[in-house]
mmCIF entry with sequence, helices, sheets and N, C-alpha, C, O atoms, coordinates in Angstrom:
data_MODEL
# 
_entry.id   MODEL 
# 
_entity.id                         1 
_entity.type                       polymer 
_entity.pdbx_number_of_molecules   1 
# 
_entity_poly.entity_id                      1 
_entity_poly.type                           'polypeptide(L)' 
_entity_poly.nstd_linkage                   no 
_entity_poly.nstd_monomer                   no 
_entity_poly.pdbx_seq_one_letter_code       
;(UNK)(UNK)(UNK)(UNK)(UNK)(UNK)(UNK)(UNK)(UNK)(UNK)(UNK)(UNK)(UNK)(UNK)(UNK)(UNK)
(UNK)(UNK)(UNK)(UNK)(UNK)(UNK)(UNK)(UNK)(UNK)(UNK)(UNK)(UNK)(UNK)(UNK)(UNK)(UNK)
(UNK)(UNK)(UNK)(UNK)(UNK)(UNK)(UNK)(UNK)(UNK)(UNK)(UNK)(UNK)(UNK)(UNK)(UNK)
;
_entity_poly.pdbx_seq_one_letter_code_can   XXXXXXXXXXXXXXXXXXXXXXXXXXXXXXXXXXXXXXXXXXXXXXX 
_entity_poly.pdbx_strand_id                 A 
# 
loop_
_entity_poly_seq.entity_id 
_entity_poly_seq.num 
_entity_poly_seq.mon_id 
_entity_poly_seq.hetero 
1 1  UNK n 
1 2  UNK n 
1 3  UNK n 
1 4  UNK n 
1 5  UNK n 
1 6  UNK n 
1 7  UNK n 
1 8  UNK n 
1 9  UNK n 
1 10 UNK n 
1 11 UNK n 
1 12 UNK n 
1 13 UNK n 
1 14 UNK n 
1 15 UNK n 
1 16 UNK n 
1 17 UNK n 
1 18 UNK n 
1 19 UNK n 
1 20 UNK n 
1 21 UNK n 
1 22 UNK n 
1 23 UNK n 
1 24 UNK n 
1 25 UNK n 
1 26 UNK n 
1 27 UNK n 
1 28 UNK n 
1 29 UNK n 
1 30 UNK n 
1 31 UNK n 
1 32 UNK n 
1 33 UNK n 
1 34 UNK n 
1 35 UNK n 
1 36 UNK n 
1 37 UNK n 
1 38 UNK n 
1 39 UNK n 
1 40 UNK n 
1 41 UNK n 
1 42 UNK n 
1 43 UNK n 
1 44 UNK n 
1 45 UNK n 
1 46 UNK n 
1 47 UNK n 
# 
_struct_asym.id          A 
_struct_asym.entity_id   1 
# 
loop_
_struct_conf.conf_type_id 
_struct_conf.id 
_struct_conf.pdbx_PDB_helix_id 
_struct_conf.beg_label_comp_id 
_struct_conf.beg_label_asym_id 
_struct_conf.beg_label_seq_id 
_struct_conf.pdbx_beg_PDB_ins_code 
_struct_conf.end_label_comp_id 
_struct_conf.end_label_asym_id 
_struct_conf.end_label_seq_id 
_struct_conf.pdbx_end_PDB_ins_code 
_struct_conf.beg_auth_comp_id 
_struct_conf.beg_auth_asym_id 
_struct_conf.beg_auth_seq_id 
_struct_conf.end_auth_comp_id 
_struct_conf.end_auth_asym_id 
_struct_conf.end_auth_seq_id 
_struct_conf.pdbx_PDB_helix_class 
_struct_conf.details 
_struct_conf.pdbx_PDB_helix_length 
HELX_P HELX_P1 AA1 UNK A 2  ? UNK A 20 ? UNK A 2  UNK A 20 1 ? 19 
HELX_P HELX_P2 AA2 UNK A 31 ? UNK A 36 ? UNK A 31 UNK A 36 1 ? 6  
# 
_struct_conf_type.id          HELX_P 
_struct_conf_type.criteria    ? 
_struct_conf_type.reference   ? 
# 
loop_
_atom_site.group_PDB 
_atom_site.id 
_atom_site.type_symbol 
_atom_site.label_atom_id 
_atom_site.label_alt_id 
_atom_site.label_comp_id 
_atom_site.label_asym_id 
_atom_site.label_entity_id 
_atom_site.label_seq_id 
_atom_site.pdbx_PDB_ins_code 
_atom_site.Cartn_x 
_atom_site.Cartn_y 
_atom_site.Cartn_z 
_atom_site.occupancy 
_atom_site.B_iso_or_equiv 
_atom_site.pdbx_formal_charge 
_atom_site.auth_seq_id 
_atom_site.auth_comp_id 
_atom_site.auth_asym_id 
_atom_site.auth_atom_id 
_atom_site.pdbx_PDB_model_num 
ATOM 1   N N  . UNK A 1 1  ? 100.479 139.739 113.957 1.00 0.00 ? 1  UNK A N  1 
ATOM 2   C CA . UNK A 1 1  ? 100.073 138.683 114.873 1.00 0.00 ? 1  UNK A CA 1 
ATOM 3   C C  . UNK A 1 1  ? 99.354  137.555 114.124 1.00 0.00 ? 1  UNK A C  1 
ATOM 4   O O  . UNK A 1 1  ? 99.543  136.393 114.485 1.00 0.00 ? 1  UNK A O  1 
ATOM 5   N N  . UNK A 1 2  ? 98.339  137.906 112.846 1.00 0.00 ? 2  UNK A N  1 
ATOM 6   C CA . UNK A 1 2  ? 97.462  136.840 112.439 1.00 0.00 ? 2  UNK A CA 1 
ATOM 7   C C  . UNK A 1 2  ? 98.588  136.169 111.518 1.00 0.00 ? 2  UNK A C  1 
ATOM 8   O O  . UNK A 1 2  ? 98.315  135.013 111.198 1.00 0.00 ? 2  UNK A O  1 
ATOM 9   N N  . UNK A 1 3  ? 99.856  136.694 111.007 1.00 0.00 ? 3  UNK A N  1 
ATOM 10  C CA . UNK A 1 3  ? 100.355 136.214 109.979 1.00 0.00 ? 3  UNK A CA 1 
ATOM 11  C C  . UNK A 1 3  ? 101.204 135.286 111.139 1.00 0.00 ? 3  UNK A C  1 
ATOM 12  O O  . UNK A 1 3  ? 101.224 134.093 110.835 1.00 0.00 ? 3  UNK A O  1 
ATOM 13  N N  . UNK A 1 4  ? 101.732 135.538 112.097 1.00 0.00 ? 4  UNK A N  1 
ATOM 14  C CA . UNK A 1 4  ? 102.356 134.454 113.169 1.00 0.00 ? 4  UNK A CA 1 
ATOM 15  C C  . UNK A 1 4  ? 101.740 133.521 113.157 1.00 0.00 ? 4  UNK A C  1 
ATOM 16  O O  . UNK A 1 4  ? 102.210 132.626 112.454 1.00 0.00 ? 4  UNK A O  1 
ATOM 17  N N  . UNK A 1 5  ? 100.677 133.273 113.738 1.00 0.00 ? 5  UNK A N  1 
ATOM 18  C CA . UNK A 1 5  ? 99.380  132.390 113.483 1.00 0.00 ? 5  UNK A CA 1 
ATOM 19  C C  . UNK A 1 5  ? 99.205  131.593 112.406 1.00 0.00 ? 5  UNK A C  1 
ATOM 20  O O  . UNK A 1 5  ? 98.978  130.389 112.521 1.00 0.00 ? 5  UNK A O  1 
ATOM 21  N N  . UNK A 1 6  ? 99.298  132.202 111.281 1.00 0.00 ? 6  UNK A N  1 
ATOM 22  C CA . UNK A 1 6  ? 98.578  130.644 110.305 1.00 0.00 ? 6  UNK A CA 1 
ATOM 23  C C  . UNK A 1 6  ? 100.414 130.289 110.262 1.00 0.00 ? 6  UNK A C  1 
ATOM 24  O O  . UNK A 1 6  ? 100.475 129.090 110.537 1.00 0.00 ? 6  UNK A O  1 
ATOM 25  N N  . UNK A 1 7  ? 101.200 130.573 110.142 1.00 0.00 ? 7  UNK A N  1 
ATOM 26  C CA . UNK A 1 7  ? 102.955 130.327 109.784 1.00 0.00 ? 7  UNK A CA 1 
ATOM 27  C C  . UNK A 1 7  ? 102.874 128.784 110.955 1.00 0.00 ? 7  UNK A C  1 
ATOM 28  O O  . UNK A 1 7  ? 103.126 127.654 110.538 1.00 0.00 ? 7  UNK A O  1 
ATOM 29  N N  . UNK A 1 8  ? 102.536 129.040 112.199 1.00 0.00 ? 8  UNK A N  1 
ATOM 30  C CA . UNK A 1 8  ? 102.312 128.334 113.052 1.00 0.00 ? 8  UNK A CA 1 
ATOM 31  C C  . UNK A 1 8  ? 101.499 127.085 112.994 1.00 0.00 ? 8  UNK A C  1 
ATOM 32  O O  . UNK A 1 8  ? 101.798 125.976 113.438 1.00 0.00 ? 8  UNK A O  1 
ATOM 33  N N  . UNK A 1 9  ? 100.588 127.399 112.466 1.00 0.00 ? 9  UNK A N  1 
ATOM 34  C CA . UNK A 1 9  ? 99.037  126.272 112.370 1.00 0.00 ? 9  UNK A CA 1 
ATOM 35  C C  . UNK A 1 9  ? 99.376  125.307 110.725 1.00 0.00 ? 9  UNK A C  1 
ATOM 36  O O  . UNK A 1 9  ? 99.182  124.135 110.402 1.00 0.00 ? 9  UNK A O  1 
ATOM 37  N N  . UNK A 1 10 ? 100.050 126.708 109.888 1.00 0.00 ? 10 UNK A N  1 
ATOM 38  C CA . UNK A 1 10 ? 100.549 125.489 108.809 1.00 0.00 ? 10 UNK A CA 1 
ATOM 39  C C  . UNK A 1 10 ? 102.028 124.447 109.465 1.00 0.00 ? 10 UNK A C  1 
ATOM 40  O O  . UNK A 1 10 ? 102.270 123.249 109.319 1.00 0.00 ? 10 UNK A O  1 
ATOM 41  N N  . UNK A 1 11 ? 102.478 125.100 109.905 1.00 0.00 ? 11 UNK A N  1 
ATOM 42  C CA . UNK A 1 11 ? 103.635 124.301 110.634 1.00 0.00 ? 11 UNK A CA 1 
ATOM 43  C C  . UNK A 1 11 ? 103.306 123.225 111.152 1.00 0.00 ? 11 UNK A C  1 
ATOM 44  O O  . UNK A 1 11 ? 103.914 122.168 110.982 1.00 0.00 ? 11 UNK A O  1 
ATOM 45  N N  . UNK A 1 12 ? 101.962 123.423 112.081 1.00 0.00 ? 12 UNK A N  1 
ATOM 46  C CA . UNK A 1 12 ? 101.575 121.895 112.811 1.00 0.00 ? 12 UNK A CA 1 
ATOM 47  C C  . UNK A 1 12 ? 101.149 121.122 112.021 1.00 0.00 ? 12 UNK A C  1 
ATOM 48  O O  . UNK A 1 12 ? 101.285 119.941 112.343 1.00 0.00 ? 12 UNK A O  1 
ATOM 49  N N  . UNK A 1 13 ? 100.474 121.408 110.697 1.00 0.00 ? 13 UNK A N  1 
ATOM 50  C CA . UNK A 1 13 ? 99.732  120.599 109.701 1.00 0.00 ? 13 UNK A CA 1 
ATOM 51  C C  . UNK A 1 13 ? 100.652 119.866 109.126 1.00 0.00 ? 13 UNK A C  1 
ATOM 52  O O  . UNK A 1 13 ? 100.434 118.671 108.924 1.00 0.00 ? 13 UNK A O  1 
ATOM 53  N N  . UNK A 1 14 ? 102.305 120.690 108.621 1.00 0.00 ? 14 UNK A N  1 
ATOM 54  C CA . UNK A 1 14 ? 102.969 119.673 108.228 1.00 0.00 ? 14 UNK A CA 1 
ATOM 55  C C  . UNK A 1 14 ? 103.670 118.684 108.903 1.00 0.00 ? 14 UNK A C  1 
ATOM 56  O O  . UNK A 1 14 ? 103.950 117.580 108.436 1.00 0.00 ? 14 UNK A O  1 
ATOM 57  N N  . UNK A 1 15 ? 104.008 119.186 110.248 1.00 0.00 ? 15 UNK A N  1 
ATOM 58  C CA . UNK A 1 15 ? 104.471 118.013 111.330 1.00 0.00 ? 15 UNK A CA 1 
ATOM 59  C C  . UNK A 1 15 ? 103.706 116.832 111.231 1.00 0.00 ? 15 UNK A C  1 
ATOM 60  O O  . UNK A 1 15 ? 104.119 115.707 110.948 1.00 0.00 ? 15 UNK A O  1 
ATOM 61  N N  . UNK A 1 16 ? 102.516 117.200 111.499 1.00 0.00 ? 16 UNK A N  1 
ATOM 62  C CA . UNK A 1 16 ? 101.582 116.012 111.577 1.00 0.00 ? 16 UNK A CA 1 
ATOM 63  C C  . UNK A 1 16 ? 101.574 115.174 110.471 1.00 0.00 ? 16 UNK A C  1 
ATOM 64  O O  . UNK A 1 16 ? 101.397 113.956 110.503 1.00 0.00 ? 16 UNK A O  1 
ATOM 65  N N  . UNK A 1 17 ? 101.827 116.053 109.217 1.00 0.00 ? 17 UNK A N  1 
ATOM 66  C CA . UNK A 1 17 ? 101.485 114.643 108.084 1.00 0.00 ? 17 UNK A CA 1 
ATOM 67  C C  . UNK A 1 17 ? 102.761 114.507 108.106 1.00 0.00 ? 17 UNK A C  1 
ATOM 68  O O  . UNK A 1 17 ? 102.950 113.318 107.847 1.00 0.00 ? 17 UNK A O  1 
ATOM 69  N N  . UNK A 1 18 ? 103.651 114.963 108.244 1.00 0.00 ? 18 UNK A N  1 
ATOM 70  C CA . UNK A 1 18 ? 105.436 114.130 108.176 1.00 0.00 ? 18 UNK A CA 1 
ATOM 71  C C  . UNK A 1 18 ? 105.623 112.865 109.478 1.00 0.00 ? 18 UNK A C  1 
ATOM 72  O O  . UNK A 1 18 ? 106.461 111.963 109.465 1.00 0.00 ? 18 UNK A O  1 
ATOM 73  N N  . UNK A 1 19 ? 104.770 113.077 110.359 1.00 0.00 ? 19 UNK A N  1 
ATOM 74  C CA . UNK A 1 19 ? 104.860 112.157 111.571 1.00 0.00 ? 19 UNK A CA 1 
ATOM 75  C C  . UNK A 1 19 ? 103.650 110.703 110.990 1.00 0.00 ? 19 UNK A C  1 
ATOM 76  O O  . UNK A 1 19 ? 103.703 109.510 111.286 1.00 0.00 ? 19 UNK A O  1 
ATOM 77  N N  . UNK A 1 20 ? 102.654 111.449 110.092 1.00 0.00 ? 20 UNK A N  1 
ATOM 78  C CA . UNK A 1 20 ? 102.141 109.652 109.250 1.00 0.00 ? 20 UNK A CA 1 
ATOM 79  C C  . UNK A 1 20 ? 103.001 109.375 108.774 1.00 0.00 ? 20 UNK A C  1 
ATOM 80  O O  . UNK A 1 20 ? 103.379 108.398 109.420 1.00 0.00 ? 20 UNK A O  1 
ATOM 81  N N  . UNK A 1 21 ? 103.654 109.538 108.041 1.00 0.00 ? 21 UNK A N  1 
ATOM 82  C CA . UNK A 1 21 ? 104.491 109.131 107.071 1.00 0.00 ? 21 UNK A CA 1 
ATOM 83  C C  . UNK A 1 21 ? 105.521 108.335 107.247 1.00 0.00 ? 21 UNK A C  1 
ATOM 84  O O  . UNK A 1 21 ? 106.067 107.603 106.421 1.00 0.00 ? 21 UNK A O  1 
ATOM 85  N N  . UNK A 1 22 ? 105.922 108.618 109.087 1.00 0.00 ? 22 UNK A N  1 
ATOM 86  C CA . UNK A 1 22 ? 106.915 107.831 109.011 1.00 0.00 ? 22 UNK A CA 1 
ATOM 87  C C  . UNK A 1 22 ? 106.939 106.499 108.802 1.00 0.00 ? 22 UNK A C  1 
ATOM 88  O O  . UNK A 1 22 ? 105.862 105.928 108.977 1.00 0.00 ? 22 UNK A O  1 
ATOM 89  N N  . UNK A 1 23 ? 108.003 105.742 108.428 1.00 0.00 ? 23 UNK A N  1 
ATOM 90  C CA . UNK A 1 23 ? 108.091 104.159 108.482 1.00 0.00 ? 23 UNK A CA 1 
ATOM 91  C C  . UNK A 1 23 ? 108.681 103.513 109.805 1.00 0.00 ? 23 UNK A C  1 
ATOM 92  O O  . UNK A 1 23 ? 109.911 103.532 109.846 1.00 0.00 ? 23 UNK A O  1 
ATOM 93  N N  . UNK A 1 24 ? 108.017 102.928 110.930 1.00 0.00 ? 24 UNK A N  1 
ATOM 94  C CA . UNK A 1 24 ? 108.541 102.410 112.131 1.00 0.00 ? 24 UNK A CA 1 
ATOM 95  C C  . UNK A 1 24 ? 109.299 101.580 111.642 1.00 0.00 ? 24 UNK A C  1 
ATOM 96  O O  . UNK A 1 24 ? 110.505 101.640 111.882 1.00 0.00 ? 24 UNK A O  1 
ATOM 97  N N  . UNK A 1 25 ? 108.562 100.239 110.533 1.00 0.00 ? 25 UNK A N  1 
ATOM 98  C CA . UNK A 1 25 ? 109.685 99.302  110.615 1.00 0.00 ? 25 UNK A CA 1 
ATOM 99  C C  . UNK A 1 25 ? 109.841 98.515  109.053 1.00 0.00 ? 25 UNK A C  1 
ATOM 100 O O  . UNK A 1 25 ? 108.961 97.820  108.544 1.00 0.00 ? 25 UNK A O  1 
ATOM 101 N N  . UNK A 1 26 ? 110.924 98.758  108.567 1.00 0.00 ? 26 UNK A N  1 
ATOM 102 C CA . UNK A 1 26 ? 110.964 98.214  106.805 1.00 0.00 ? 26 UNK A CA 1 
ATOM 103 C C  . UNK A 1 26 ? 111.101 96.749  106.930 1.00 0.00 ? 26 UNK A C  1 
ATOM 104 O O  . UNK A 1 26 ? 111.452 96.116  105.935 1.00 0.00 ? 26 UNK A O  1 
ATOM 105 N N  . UNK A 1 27 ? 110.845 96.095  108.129 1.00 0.00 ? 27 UNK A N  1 
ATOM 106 C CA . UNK A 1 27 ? 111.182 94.670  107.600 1.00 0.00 ? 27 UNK A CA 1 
ATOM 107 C C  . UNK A 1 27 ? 110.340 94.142  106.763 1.00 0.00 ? 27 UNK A C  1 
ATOM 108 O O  . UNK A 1 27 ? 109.418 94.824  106.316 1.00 0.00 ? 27 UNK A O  1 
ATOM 109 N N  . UNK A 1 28 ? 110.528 92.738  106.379 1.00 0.00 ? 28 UNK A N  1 
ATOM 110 C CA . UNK A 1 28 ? 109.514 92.420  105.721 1.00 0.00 ? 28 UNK A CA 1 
ATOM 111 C C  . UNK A 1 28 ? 108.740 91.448  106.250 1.00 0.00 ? 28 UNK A C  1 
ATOM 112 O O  . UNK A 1 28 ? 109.061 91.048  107.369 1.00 0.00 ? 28 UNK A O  1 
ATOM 113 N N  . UNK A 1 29 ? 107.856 90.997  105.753 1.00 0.00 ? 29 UNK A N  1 
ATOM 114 C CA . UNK A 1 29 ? 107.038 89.764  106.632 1.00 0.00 ? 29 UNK A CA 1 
ATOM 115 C C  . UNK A 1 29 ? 107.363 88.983  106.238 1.00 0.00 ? 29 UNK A C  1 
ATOM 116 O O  . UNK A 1 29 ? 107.551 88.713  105.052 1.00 0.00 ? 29 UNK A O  1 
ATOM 117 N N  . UNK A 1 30 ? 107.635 87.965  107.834 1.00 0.00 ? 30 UNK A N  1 
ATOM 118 C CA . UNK A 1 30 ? 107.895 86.363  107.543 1.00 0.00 ? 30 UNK A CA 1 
ATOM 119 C C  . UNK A 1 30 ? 106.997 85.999  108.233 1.00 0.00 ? 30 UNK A C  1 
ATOM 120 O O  . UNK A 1 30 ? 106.656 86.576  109.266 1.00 0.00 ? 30 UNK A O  1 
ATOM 121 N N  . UNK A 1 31 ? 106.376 84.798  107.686 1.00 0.00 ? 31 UNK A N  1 
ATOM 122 C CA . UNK A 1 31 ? 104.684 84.229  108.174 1.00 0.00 ? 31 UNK A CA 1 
ATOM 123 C C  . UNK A 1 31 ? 105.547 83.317  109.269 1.00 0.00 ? 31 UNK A C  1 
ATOM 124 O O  . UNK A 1 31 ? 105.002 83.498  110.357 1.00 0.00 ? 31 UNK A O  1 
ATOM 125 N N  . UNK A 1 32 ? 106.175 82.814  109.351 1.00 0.00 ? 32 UNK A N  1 
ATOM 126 C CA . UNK A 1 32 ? 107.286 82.012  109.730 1.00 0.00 ? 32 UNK A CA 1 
ATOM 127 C C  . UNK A 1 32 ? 107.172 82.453  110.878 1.00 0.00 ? 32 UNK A C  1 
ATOM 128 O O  . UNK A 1 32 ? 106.265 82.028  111.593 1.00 0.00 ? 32 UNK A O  1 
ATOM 129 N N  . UNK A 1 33 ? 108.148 83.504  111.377 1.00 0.00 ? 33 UNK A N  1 
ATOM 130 C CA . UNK A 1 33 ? 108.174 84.046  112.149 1.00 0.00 ? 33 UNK A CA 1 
ATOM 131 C C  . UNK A 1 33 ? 106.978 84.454  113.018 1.00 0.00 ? 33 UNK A C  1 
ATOM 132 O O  . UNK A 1 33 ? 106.845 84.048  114.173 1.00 0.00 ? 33 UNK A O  1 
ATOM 133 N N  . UNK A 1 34 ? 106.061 85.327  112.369 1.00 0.00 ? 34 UNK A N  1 
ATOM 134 C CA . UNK A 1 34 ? 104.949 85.673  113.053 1.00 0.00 ? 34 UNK A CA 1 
ATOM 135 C C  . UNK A 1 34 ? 104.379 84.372  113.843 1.00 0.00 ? 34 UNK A C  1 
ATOM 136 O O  . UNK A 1 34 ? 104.036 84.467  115.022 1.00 0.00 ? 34 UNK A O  1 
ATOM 137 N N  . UNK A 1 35 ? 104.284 82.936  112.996 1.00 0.00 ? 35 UNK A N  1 
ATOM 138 C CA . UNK A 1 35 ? 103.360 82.164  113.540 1.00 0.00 ? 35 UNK A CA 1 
ATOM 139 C C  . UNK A 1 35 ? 104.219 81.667  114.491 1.00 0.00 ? 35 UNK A C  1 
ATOM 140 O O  . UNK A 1 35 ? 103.519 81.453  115.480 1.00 0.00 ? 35 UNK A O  1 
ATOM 141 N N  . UNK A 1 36 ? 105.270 81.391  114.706 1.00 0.00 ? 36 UNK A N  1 
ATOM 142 C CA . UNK A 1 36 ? 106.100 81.270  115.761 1.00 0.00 ? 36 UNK A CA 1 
ATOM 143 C C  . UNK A 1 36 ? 106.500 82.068  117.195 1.00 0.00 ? 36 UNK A C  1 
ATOM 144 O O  . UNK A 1 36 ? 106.924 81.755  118.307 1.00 0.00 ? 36 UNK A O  1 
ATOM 145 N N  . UNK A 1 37 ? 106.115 83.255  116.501 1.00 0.00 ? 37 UNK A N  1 
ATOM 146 C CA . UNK A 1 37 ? 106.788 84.325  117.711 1.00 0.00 ? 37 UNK A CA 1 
ATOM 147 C C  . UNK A 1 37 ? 105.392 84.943  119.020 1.00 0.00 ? 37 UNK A C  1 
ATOM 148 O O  . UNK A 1 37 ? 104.229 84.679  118.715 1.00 0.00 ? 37 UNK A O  1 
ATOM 149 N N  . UNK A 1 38 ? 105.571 85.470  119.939 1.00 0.00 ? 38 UNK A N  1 
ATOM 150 C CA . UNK A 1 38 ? 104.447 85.644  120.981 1.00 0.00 ? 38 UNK A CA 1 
ATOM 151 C C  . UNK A 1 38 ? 104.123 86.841  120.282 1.00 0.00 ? 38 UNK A C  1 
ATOM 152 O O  . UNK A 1 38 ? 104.465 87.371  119.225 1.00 0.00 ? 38 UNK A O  1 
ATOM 153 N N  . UNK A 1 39 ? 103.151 87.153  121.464 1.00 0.00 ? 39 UNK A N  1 
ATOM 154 C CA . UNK A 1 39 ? 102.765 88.533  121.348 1.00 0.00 ? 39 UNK A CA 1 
ATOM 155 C C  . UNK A 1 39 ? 103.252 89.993  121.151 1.00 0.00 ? 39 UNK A C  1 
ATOM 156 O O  . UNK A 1 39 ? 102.693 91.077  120.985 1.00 0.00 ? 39 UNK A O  1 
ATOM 157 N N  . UNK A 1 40 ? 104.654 89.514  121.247 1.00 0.00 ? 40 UNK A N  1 
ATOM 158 C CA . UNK A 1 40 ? 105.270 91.439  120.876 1.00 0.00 ? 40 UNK A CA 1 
ATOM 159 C C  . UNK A 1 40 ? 105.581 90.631  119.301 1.00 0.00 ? 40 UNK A C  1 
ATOM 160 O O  . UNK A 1 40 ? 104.996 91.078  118.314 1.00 0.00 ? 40 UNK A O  1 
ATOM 161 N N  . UNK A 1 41 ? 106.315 89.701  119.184 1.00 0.00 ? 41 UNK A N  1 
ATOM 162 C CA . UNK A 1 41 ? 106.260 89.504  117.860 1.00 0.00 ? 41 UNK A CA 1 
ATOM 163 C C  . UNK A 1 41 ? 105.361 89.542  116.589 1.00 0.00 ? 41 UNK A C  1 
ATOM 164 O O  . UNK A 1 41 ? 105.666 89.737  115.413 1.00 0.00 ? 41 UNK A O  1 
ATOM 165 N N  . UNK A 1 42 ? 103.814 89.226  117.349 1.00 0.00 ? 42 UNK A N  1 
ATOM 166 C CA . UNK A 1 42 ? 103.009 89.492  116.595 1.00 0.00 ? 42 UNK A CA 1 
ATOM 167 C C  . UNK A 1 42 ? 102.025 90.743  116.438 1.00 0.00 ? 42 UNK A C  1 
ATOM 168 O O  . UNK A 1 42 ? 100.859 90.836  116.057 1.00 0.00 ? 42 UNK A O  1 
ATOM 169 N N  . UNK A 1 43 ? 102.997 91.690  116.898 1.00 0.00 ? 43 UNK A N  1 
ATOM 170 C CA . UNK A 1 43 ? 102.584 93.120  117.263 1.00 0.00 ? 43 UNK A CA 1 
ATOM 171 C C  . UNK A 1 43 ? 101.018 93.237  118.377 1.00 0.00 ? 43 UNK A C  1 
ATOM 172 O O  . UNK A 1 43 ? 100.081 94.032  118.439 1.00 0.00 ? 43 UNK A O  1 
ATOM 173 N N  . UNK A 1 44 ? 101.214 92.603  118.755 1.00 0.00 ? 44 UNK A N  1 
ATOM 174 C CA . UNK A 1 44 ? 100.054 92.888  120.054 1.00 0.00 ? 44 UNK A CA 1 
ATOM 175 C C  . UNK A 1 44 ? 100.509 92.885  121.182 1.00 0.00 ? 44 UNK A C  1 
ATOM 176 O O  . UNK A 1 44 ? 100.892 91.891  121.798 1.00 0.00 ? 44 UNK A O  1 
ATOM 177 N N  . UNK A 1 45 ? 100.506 94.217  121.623 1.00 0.00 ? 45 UNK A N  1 
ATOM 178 C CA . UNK A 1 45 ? 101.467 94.534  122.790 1.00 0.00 ? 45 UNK A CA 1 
ATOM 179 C C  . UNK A 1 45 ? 100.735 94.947  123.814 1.00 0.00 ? 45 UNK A C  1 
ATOM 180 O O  . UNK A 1 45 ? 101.101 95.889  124.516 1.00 0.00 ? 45 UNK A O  1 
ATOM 181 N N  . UNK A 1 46 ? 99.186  94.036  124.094 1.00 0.00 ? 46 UNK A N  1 
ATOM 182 C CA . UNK A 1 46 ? 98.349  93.822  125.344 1.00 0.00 ? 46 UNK A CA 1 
ATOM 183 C C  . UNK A 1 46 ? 97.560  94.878  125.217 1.00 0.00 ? 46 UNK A C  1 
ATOM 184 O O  . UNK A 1 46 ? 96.604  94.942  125.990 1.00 0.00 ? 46 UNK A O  1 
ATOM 185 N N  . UNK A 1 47 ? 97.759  95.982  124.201 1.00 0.00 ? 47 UNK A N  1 
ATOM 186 C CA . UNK A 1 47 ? 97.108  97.267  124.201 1.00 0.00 ? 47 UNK A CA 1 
ATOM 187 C C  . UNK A 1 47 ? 95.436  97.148  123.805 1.00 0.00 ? 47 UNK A C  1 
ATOM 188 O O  . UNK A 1 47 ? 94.738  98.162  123.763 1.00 0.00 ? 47 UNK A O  1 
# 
């Protein structure tokens, strides 16, 4: 039972750091753009 347990708890540890890791978005920055574009463009999404 305890060996189920940590198999489990290391499992969540690596989910979690594989879920930082991800990359949402590879674009690159255009100042251009940003200073042009609204609020979802400039990633502020009212939150």
């Amino acid at each position: 039972m305890k060996q189920k347990t940590k198999i489990f708890a290391l499992s969540m540890v690596f989910v979690f750091l594989l879920a930082c890791g991800v990359v949402v978005n590879n674009e690159k920055f255009d100042s251009a753009k940003w200073k042009n574009g609204d609020e979802r463009a400039r990633g502020n999404n009212g939150l």
